[in-house]
C-alpha positions in Angstrom: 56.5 -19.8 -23.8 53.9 -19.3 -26.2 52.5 -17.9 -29.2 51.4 -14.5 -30.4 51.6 -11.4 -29.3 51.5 -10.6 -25.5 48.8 -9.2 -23.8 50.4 -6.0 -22.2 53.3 -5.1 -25.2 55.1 -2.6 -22.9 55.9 -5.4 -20.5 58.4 -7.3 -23.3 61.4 -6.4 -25.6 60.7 -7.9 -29.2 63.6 -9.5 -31.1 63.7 -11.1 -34.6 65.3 -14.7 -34.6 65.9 -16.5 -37.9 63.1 -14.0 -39.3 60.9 -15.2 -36.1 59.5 -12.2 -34.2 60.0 -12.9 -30.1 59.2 -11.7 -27.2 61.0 -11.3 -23.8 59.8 -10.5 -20.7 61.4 -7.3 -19.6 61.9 -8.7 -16.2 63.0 -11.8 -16.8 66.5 -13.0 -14.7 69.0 -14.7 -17.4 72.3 -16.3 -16.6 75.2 -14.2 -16.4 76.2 -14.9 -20.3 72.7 -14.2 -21.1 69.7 -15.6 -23.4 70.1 -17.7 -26.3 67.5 -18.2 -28.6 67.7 -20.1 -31.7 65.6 -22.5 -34.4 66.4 -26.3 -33.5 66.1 -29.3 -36.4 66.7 -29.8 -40.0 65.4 -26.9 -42.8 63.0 -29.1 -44.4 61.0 -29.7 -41.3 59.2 -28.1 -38.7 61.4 -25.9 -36.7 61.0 -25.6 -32.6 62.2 -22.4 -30.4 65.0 -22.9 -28.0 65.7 -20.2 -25.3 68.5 -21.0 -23.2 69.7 -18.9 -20.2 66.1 -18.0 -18.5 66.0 -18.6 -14.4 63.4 -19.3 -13.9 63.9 -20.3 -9.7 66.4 -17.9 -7.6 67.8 -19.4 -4.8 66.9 -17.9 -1.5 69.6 -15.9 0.4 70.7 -17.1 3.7 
């Protein structure tokens, strides 16, 4: 992960979570239930990104 806008746009979706522009990899393999991104820790301090759900390893068949 990391901040800013990506390089090559067309490659990502953009979502806004908690008013926080994000954006995905159009490629990228998620669980079955999908991604979950969300703002972790208390309102009055800094907030950190949580994305749940990437794969980032596949198994290899056979």
């Amino acid at each position: 992960m990391s901040a800013g806008k990506p390089h090559a746009p067309e490659k990502f979706d953009e979502v806004i979570v908690d008013g926080i522009k994000v954006y995905i990899f159009k490629e990228a393999v998620s669980v079955p239930e999908g991604i979950k991104i969300s703002l972790v820790g208390d309102w009055w301090i800094f907030h950190r990104l949580q994305v749940e759900g990437l794969i980032y390893e596949q198994p290899i068949a056979g």
